[in-house]
C-alpha positions as CSV (number, residue, x, y, z in Angstrom):
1,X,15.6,17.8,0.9
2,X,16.1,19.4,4.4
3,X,15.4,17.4,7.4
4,X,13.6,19.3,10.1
5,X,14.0,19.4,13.3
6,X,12.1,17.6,15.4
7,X,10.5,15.6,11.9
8,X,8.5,12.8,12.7
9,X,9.7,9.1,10.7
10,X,6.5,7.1,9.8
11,X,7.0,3.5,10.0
12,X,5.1,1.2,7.1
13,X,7.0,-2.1,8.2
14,X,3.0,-3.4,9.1
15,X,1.1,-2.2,6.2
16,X,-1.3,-4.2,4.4
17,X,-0.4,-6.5,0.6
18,X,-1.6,-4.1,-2.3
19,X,-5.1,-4.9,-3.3
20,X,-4.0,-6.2,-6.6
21,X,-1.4,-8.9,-5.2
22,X,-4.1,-9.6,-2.8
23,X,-7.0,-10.4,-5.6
24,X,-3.7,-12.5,-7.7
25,X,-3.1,-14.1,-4.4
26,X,-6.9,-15.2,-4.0
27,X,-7.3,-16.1,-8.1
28,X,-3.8,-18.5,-7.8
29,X,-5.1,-20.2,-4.6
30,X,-8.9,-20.5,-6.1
31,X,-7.2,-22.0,-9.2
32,X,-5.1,-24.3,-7.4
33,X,-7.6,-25.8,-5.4
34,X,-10.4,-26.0,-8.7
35,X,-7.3,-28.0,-10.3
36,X,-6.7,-30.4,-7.4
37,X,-10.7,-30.7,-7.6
38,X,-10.2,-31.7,-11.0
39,X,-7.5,-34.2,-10.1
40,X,-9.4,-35.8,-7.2
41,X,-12.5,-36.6,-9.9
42,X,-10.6,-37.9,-12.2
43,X,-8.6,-40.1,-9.7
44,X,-12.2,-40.9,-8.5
45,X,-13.0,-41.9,-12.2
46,X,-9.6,-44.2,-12.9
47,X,-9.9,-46.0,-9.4
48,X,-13.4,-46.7,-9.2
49,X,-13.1,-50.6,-10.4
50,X,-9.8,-50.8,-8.9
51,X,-10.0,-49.3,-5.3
52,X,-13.2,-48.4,-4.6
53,X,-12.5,-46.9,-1.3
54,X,-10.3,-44.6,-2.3
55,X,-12.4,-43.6,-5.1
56,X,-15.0,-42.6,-2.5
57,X,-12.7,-40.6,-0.9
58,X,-11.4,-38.7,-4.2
59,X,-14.8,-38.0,-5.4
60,X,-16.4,-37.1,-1.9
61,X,-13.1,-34.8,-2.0
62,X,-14.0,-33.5,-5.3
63,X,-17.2,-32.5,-3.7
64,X,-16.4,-30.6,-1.2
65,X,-13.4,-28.4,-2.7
66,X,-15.9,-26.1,-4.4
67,X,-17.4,-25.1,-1.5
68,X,-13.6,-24.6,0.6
69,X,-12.1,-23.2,-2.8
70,X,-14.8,-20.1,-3.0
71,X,-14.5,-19.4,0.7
72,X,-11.0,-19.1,0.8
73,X,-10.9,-17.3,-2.5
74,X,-13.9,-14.7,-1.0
75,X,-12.2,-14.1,2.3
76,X,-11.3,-11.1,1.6
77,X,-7.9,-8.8,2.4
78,X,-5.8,-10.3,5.4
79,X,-5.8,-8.5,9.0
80,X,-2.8,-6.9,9.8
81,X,-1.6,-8.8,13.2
82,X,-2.0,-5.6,15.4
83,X,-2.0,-1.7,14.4
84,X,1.6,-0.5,14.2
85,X,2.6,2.7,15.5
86,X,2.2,5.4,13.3
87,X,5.5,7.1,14.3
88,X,8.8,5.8,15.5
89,X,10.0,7.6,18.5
90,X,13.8,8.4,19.1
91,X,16.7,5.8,20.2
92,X,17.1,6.5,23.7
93,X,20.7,8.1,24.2
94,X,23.2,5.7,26.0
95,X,24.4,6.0,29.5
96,X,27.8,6.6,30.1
97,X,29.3,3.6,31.8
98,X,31.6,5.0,35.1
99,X,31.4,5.1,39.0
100,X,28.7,7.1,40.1
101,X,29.8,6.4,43.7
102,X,33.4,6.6,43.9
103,X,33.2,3.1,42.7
104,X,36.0,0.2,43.1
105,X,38.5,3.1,45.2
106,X,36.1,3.7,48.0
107,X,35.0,-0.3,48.3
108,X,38.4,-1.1,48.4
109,X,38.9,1.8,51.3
110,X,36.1,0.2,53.3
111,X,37.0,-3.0,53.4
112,X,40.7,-2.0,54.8
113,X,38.8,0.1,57.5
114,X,37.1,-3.0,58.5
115,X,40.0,-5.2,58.5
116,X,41.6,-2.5,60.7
């Protein structure tokens, strides 16, 4: 392929996750938190006559995990922090590094003029 000149280079360093890892993503963390609400009941269950406290806690936990579970898995795709670019623009071309003024000669020159 022939590069031509003046081509434009499109950066894709801030696209979005494809919509299938996104939807795996969502199902993984929706099954991870239905599990842990499964957990927390039956930890609710096995405590009840032991610690009743932390029973209360577990099942109150239990509860509420439904509600956080189907948000989280319904919140849709991510944001992209901010819009990238579309195209990259070119590396500026380095300076060359030298005396524009005469440099270390002529402030050497002036500070035997002043001595004199």
């Amino acid at each position: 392929m022939r590069r031509r000149v003046g081509s434009e280079v499109f950066r894709i360093t801030g696209a979005r996750q494809g919509l299938a890892d996104d939807v795996r993503g969502r199902q993984r963390r929706y099954v991870i938190t239905m599990s842990v609400r499964t957990l927390s009941f039956v930890a609710g269950a096995v405590l009840w006559n032991v610690e009743r406290h932390v029973a209360v806690v577990a099942i109150v936990l239990g509860m509420l995990l439904p509600y956080v579970s189907v948000v989280i898995a319904n919140a849709g795709r991510e944001r992209p922090p901010s819009l990238p670019s579309t195209f990259v623009s070119a590396a500026p071309r380095p300076m060359l590094e030298g005396d524009a003024g005469g440099g270390h000669a002529a402030g050497s020159h002036r500070a035997q003029e002043k001595r004199n």
